[in-house]
C-alpha positions in Angstrom: 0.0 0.0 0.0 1.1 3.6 -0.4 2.4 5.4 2.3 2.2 9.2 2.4 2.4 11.7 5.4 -0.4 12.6 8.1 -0.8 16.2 6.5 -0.6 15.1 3.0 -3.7 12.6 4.0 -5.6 15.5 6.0 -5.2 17.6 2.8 -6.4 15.2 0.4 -8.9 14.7 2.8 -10.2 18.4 3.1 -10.1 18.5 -1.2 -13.0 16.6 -0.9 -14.9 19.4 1.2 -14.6 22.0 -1.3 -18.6 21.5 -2.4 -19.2 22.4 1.3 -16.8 24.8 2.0 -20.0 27.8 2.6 -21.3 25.2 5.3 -17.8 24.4 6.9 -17.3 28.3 6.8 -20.4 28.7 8.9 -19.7 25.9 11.4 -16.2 27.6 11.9 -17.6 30.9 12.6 -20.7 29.3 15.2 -17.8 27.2 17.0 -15.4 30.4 17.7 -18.1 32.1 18.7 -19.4 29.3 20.7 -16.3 29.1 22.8 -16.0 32.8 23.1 -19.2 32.7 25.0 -17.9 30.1 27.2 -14.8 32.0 28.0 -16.3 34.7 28.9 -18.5 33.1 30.8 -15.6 33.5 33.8 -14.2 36.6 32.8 -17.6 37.9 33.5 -17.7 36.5 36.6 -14.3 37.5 37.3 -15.4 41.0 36.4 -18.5 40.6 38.5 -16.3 39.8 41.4 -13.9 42.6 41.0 -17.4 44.8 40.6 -18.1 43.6 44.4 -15.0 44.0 45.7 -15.1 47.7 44.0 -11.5 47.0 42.6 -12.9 48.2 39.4 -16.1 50.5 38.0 -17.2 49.7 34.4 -20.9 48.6 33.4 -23.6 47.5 36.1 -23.7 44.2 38.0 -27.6 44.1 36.7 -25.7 44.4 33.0 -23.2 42.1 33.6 -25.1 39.6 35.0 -27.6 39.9 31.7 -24.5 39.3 29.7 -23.9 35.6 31.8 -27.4 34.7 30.8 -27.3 35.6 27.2 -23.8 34.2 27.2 -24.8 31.0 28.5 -27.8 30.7 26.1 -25.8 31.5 22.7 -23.2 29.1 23.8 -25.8 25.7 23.9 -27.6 27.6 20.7 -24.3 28.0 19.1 -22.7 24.8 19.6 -25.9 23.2 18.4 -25.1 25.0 15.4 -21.4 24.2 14.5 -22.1 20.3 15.5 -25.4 20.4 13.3 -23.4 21.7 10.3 -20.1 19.7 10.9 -22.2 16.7 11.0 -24.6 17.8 7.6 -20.6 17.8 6.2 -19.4 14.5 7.5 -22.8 12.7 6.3 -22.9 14.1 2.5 -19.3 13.3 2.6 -19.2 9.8 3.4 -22.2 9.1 0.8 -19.5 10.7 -1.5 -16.8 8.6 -0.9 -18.4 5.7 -0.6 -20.3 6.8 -4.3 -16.4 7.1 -5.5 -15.0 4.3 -3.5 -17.6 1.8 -5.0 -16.9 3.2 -8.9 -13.5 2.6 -8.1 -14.6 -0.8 -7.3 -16.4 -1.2 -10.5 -13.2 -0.1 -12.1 -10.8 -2.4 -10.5 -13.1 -5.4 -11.3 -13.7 -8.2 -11.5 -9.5 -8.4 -11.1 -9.7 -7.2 -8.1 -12.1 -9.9 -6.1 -10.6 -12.2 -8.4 -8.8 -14.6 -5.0 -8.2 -11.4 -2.8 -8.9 -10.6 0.8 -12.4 -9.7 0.5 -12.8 -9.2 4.6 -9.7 -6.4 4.6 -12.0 -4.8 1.8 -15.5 -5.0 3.3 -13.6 -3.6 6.6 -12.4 -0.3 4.5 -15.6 -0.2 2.6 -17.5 0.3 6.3 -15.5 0.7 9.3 -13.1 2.6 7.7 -15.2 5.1 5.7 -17.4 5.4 9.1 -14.0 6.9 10.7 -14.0 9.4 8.6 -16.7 11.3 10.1 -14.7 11.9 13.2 -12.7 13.6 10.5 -14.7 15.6 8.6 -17.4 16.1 12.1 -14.4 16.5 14.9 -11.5 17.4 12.9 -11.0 20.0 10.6 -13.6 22.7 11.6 -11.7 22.2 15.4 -8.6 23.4 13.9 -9.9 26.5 12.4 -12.0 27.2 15.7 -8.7 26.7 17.8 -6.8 29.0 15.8 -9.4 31.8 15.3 -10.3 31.7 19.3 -6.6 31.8 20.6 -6.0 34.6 17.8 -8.8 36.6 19.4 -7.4 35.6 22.8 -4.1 36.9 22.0 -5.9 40.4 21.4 -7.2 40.1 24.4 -4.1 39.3 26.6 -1.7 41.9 24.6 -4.2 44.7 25.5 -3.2 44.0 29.4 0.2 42.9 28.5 3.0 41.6 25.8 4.4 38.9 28.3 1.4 37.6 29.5 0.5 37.7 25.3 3.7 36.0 24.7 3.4 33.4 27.7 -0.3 32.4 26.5 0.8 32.3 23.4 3.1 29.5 24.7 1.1 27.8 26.3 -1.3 26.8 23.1 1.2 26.4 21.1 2.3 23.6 23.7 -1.5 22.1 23.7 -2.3 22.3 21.2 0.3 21.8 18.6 3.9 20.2 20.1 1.8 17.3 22.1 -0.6 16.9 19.3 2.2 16.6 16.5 4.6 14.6 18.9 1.6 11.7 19.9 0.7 11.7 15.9 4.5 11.2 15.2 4.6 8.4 17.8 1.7 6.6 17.1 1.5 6.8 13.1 2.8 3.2 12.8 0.1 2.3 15.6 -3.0 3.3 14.0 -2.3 1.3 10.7 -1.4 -1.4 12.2 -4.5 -1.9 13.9 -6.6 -1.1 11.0 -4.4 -3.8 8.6 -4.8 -6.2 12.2 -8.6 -5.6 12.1 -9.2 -6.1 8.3 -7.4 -9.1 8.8 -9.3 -10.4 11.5 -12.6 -9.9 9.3 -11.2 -11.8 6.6 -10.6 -15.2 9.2 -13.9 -14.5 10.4 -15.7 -14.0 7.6 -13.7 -17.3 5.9 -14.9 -19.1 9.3 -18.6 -18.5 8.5 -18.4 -19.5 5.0 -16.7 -22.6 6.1 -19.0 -23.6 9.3 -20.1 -26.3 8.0 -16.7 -28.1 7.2 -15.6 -26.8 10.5 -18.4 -29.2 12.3 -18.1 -31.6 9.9 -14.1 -32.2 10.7 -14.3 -31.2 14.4 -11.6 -28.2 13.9 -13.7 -25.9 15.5 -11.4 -25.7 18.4 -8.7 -24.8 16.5 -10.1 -22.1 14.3 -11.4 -20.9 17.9 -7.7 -20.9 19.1 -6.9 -18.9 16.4 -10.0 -16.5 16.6 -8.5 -16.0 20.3 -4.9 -15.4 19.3 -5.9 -12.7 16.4 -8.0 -11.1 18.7 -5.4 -11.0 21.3 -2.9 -9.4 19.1 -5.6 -6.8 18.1 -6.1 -6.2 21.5 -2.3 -5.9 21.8 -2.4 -3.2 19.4 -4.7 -1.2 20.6 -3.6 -1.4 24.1 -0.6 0.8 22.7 -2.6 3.3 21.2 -4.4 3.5 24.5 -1.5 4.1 26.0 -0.4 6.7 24.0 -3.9 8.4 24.9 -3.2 7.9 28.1 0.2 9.2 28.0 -1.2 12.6 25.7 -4.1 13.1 28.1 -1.8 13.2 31.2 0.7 15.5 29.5 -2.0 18.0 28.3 -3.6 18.4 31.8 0.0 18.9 33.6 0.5 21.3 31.0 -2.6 23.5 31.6 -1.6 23.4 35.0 1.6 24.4 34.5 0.6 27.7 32.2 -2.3 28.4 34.1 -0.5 28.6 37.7 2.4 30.1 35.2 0.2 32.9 34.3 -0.9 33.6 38.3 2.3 33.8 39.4 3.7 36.1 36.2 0.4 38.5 36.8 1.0 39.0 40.4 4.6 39.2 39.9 3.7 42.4 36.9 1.3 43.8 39.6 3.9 44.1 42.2 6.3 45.8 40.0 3.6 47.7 38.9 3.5 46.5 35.4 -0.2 45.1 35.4 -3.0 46.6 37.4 -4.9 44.7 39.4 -7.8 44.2 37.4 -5.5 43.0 34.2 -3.7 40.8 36.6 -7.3 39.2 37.8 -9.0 38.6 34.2 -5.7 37.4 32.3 -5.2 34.7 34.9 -9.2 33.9 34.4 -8.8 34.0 30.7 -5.6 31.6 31.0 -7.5 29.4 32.9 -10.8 29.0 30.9 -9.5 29.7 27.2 -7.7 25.8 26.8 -11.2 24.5 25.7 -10.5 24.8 21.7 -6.5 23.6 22.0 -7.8 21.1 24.7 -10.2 19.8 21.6 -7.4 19.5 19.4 -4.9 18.0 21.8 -7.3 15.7 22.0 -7.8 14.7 18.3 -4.8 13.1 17.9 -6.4 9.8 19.8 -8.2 9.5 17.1 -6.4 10.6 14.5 -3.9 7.8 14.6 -6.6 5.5 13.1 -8.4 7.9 11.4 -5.5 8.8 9.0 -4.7 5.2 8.5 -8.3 4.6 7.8 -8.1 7.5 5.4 -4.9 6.1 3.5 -6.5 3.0 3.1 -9.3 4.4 1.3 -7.6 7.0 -0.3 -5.0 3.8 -1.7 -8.1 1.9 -2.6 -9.4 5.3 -4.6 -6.1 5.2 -6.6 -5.1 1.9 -7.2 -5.0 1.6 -10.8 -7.4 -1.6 -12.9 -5.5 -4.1 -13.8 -7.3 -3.8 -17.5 -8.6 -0.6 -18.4 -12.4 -0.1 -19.8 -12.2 0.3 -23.9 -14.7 2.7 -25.3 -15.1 5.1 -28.6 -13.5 2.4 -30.5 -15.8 1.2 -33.6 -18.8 -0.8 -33.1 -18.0 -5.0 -33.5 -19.5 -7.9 -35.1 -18.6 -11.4 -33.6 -16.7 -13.6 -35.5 -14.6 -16.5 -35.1 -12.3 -16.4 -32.3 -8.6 -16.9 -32.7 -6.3 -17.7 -30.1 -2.5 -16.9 -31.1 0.5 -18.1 -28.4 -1.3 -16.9 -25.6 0.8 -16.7 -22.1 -0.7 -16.0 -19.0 0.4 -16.0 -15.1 -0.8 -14.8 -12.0 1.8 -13.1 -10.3 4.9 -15.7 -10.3 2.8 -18.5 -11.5 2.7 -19.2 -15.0 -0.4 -20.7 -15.7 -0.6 -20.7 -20.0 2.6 -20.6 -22.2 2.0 -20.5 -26.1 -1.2 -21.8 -25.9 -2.8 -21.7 -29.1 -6.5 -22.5 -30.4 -9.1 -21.8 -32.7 -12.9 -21.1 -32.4 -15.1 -21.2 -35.4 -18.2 -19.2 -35.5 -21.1 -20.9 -34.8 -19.4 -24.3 -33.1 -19.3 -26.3 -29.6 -16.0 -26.7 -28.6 -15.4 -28.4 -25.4 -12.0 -27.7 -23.3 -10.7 -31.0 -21.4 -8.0 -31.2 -19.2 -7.3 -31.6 -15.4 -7.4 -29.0 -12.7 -4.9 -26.3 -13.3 -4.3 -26.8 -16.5 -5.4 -23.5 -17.3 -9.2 -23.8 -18.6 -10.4 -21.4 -17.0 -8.3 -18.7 -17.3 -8.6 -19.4 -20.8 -12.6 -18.2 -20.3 -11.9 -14.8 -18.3 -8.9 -14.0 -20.7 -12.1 -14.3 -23.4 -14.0 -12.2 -21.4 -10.8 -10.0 -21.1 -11.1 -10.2 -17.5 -7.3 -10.2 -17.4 -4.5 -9.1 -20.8 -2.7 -12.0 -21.5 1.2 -11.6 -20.8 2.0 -12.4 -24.4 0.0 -13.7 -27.8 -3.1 -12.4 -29.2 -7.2 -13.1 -28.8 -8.9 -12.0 -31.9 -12.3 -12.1 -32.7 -13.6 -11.2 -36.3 -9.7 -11.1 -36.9 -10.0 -7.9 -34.5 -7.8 -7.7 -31.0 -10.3 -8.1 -27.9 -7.6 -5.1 -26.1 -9.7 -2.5 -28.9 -13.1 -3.9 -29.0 -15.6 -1.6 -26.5 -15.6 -2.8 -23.3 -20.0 -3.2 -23.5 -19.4 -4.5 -27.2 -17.5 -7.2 -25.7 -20.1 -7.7 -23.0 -23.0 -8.1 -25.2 -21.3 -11.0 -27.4 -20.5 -13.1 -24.7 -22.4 -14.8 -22.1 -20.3 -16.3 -19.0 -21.4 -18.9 -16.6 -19.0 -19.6 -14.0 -18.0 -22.6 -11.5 -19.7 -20.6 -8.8 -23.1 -18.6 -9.4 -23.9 -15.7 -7.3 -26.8 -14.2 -6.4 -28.3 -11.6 -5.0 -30.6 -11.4 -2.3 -34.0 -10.8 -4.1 -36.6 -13.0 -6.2 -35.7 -15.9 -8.5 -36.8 -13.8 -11.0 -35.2 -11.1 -10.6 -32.1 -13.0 -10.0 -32.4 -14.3 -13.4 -33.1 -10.9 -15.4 -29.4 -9.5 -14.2 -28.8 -11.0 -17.3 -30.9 -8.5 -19.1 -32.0 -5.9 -17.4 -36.1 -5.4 -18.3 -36.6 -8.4 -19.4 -40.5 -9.6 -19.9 -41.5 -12.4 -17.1 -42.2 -14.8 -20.5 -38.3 -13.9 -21.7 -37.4 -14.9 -18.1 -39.8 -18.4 -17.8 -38.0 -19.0 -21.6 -34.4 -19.0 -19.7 -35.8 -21.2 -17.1 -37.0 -23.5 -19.4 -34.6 -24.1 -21.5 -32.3 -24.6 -18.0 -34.4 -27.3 -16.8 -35.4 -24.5 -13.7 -38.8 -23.9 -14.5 -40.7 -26.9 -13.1 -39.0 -26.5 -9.8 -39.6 -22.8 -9.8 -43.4 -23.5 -10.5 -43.4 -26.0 -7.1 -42.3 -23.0 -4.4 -44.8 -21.6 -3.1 -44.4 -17.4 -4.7 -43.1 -19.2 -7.8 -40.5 -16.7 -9.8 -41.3 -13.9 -7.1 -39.8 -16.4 -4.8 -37.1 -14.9 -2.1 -33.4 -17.2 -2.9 -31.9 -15.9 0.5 -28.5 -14.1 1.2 -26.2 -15.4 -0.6 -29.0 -17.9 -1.6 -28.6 -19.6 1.0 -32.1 -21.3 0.8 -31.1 -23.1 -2.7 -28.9 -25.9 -3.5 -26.0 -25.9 -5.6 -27.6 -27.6 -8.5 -30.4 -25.1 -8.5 -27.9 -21.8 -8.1 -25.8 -23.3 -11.1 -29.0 -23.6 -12.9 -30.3 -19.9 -12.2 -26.4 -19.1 -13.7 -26.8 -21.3 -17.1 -30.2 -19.7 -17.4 -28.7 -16.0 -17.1 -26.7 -17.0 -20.0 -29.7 -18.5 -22.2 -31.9 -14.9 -21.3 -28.3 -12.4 -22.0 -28.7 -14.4 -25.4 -25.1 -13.4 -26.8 -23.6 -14.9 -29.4 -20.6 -16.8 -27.8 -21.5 -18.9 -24.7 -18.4 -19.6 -22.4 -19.3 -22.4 -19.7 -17.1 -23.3 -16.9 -18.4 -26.4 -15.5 -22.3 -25.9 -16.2 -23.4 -29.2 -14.7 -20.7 -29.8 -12.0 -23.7 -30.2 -9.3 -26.6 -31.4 -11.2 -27.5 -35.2 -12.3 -27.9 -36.6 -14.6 -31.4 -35.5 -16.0 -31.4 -31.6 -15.4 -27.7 -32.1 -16.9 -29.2 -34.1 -20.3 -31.9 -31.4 -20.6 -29.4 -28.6 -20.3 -27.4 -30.0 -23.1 -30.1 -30.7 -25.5 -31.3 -26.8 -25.3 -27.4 -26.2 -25.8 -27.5 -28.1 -28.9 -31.1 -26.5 -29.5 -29.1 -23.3 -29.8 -28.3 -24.1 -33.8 -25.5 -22.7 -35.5 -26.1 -19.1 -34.5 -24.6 -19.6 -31.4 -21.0 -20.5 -30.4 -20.0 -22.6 -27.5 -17.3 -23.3 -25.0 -17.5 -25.6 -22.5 -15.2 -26.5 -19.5 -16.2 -29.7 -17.6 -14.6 -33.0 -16.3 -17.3 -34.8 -17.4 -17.3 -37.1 -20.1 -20.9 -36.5 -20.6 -20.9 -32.9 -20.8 -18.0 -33.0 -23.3 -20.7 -35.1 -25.6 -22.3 -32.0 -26.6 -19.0 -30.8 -27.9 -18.3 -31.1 -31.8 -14.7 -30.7 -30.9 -12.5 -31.2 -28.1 -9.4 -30.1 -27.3 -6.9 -31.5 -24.1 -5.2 -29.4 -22.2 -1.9 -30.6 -20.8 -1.8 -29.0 -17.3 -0.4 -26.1 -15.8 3.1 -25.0 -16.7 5.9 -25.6 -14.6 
């Protein structure tokens, strides 16, 4: 993954506010004045009390005591306010990025979920977005507000005195930047390693659940529960440092109030008996010292947070980023299919070389069945057709034209894939089948069924094609799913039909009646099957071995 600094995440970050900058500008102002009411708050009071003690003249305690109440009542209005708007921010933003994070998604596949970690990306596709709304909600509008407030502050203390200016000055710079920037420093590494930890931890679980029932079908449930234990302890681990380091930041920031706020008492008394500060200065600087850390105190503070929030934000940012393994064609000229032609193809993944010079032809119109045992490379000779992946070297034609220039929907629309597993979605049958073409007529969709030996069994549950399948459909067998899958292909009705082991889970009968609407097809259609099955290689007009995987 790419690693880039704290503040060049932040201002990434923040690019993406710039439709809401009026908003953010507004919860900025509401916050600063928001904590200037609760400042002076106490240097009313302070005034109040030096208004008592006659150390001072100045307005009327009737007036003064007006100003508390008002004070106090803007300050809960106010607040409202910023949070209402820094919240409004955070929400449109996270539909945002998760709108951009899940075209990047449709970019980077299917190459992507193609055998990777899908629980590390379903943990940045929700835990880690949600962290971002302590950014955009608690992050950057606190900043501004801390900034704008001790500015104001300064005013304030440099009209009594250019010390006790200088000293405050110190004392949120301390607070509110040094502690802030040293705890980030330190606990940078921290943060994403927990969030790696945790995505990590999400893929073993979510590999347990799909695997429950081997687990109590080979008693290893102890052991994946050993394992579950020892992941979680190492999480824990992890964030028992960062805890730490809040612990650590949250101790330093109080001794350090304490130490500037006694700091300023004892420098005001000292100006006032050597006549450099009056008494009243010397009273409501000290006050103002003491009840002005709230916005520096807010962001000492957001460096907890921040440690995973960053790393949360790289990770997304990384995933926004990454670059497709194949890149979307489009513009080019509109295609014809044609026969396909296969010319030395090489393929790996990674290190491992799957195809080497791997030649073969595919007339229009014919069956052609691929035979071979596992690994030899059949399938990756179907998503190379479906230009899931480029090949490393060689060429795939089709109509004597490269499949790297033909539009990405041309390419699409004259091929119809059904793979080993099917998925669906959690919705009707019907429905389920029409992914294949989107509006299609319920008598297109019955056709599909039909001709994939579905419909019967469809017509015996209870709602029929309106029929529920289930998460995952769950509530289907695996004959039926790979059935809802061949008859997706038969609806999409394209002209080249790649099947990767269309009958692995059905018997005998559904399989014969599968193949016979196959061969029903005529010679408009043209067909690839993958299978192990003698049987299903029957419907093939050709076969062709493949040797096996390349060493």
């Amino acid at each position: 993954m790419k690693r880039r600094s704290g503040i060049k995440i932040m201002g990434q970050l923040i690019g993406l506010v710039r439709p809401l900058l009026h908003v953010m500008l507004a919860a900025i102002l509401l916050g600063v004045a928001g904590y200037l009411c609760a400042i002076f708050l106490t240097v009313m009071a302070g005034a109040g009390i030096l208004k008592l003690s006659g150390l001072t003249g100045g307005f009327s305690l009737r007036f003064l005591f007006l100003c508390l109440g008002a004070a106090a009542i803007l300050r809960g209005i106010l607040h409202y306010g910023e949070q209402a708007c820094n919240h409004y921010i955070a929400f449109k933003l996270l539909a945002l990025i998760r709108h951009k994070v899940f075209a990047a998604l449709r970019r980077l596949c299917p190459a992507k979920l193609d055998g990777k970690d899908k629980g590390n990306l379903i943990s940045i596709l929700t835990t880690d977005i949600e962290l971002l709304e302590v950014f955009y909600a608690h992050t950057i509008s606190p900043i501004a507000i801390a900034v704008l407030t001790c500015l104001i502050m300064e005013v304030f203390f440099f009209r009594y005195s250019i010390p006790a200016g200088i000293f405050a000055l110190c004392g949120y710079v301390a607070v509110g930047v040094l502690i802030p920037v040293w705890n980030s420093r330190k606990g940078a590494g921290s943060g994403m390693a927990f969030r790696n930890e945790f995505g990590e931890l999400n893929s073993f679980v979510l590999d347990s659940l799909r695997g429950l029932d081997e687990t109590i079908q080979y008693s290893c449930g102890k052991e994946r529960m050993e394992e579950l234990e020892a992941r979680s302890r190492e999480l824990n681990r992890k964030q028992t440092v960062m805890k730490e380091l809040e612990g650590n930041q949250r101790g330093l920031t109080s001794l350090l109030i304490l130490f500037f706020s006694f700091g300023m008492l004892f420098l005001c008394a000292w100006m006032c008996m050597e006549g450099r500060m009056d008494m009243e200065g010397a009273f409501l600087c000290t006050i103002l010292m003491m009840g002005s850390f709230g916005p520096v105190v807010a962001l000492s503070g957001l460096s907890n947070n921040l440690m995973q929030t960053l790393a949360s934000g790289e990770r997304v940012l990384s995933l926004l980023e990454e670059e497709p393994e194949i890149e979307e064609v489009t513009g080019k000229e509109p295609s014809e299919f044609g026969s396909v032609e296969c010319q030395n193809l090489s393929f790996a993944y990674e290190e491992e070389q799957i195809l080497s010079d791997y030649s073969i032809s595919i007339p229009k119109g014919s069956r052609i069945g691929l035979h071979g045992k596992s690994g030899s490379g059949k399938s990756t000779l179907l998503k190379l057709l479906m230009r899931f992946y480029d090949t490393d070297s060689g060429s795939i034609q089709i109509d004597r034209r490269e499949i790297a220039s033909i539009n990405t929907k041309d390419l699409r629309d004259m091929e119809s894939y059904v793979t080993q597993e099917t998925s669906l979605f959690h919705d009707s049958i019907a429905n389920n089948i029409a992914v294949a073409k989107p509006g299609a007529s319920r008598a297109e969709i019955e056709e599909a069924a039909k001709k994939a030996s579905l419909h019967e069994f469809i017509m015996s549950l209870p709602n029929g094609y309106d029929t529920m399948v289930g998460e995952l459909g769950d509530t289907l067998s695996g004959g039926e799913k790979q059935r809802i899958g061949v008859a997706r292909a038969f609806l999409h009705d394209a002209p080249l039909i790649l099947l990767d082991e269309p009958t692995s889970n059905l018997d005998s009968l559904n399989e014969s009646i599968i193949l016979r609407s196959l061969k029903d097809l005529g010679r408009d259609k043209t067909i690839v099957i993958v299978s192990h099955r003698e049987s299903t290689m029957a419907a093939a007009e050709k076969v062709y071995e493949m040797s096996g995987r390349v060493s």
